[in-house]
C-alpha positions in Angstrom: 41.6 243.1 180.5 40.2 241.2 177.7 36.8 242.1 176.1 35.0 241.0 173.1 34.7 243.6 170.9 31.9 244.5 168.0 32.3 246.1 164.5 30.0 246.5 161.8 27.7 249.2 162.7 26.3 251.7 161.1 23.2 253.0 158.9 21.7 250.8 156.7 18.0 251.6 154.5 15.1 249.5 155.5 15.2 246.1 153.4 19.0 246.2 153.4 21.3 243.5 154.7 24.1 244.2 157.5 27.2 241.9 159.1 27.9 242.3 162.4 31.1 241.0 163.8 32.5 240.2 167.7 35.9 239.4 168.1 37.4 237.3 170.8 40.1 237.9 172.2 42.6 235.0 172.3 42.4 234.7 176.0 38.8 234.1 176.1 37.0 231.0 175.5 32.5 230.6 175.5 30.4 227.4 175.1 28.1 229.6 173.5 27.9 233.7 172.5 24.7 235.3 171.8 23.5 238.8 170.2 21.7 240.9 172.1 20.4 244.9 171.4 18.7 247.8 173.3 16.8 250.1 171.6 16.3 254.0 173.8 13.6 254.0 176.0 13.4 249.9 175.5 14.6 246.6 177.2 17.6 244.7 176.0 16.3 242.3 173.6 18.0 238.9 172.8 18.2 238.3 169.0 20.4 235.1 168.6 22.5 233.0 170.2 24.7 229.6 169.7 26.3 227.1 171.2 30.0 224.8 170.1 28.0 222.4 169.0 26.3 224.9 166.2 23.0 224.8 168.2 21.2 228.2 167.2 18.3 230.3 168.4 16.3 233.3 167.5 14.0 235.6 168.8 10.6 235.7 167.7 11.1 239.2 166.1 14.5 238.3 163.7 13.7 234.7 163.4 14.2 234.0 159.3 15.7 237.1 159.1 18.8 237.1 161.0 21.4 234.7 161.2 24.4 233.9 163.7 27.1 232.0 163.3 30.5 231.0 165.2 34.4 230.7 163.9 35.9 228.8 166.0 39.5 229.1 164.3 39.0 232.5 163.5 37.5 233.0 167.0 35.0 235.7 165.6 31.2 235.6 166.1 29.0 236.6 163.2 25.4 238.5 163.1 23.8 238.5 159.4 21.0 240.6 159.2 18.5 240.6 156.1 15.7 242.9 155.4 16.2 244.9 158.3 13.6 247.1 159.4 13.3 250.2 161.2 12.3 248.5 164.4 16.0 246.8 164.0 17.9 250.2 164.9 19.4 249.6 168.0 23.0 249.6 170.0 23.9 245.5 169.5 26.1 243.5 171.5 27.9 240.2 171.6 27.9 238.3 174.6 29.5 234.9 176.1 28.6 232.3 178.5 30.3 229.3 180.0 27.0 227.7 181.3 23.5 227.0 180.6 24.8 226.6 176.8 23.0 223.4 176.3 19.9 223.3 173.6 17.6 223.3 176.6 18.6 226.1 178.2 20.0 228.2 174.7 16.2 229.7 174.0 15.2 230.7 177.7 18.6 232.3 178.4 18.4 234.7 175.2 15.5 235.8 177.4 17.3 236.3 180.5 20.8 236.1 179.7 21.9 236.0 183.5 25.0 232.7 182.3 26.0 235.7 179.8 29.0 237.0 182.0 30.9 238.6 179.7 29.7 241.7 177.0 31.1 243.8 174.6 30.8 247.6 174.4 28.2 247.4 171.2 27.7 248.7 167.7 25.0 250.8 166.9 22.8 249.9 164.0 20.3 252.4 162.6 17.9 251.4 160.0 16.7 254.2 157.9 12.8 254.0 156.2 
C-alpha cells in the first residue's frame, strides 16, 4: 500500500536550520499536505500546511520561522525550518487531504486535521541547546 514517506531527521543545535522532506508516492494525489509533530507527553501539534494553489499556513509557534512548500513535478513536500529551538524536538509528519483544502478551511484544519486521511510514519527531530 502506498504511504508518504518522511526523511530528514535528525539532531540539529538550537539556532540551526533543518529540511524535512515527504515523498509521494506516484499513486497518490492531495489538494493540500500539511506538517504536523508530537512531542512525548504532548498533543500533536500542526506546524504548516498548503494547498495546489500555493495557499500556506502556520502555527502560531513556527510562524516566520518555518516554511513549507510543494513540488508538484517532483511530487515531494518540503518543511524548512530556521532557528529551531529546543521546544522544536519532536517526531514530524507529513500528511494529505483531499477536502477542506480551501483558504478557509487550510488554518482551522492544521488544528484539527480530521480531512488529513493519509500520514506518514515520521522523522524525529531533536534540537540540542
Amino acid at each position: 500500500q502506498a504511504q508518504l514517506m518522511e526523511s530528514g531527521g535528525g539532531s540539529v543545535e538550537s539556532g540551526g536550520s533543518r529540511t524535512l522532506s515527504c515523498n509521494i508516492p506516484e499513486q497518490l494525489s492531495f489538494y493540500c499536505m500539511g506538517w504536523f509533530r508530537q512531542a512525548p507527553g504532548r498533543e500533536r501539534e500542526g506546524v504548516a500546511a498548503i494547498n495546489i494553489y500555493g495557499i500556506d499556513v502556520y502555527g502560531d509557534s513556527v510562524r516566520g520561522r518555518f516554511t513549507i512548500s510543494l513540488d508538484k513535478r517532483k511530487k515531494t513536500l518540503s518543511l524548512l525550518m530556521n532557528r529551531l529551538r529546543p521546544e522544536d524536538t519532536a517526531v514530524y509528519y507529513c500528511a494529505g487531504a483531499n477536502s477542506e483544502c480551501a483558504q478557509a478551511y487550510l488554518y482551522d484544519r492544521l488544528k484539527d486535521p480530521t480531512n488529513y486521511l493519509d500520514w506518514g510514519r515520521g522523522t524525529q527531530v531533536t534540537v540540542t541547546a
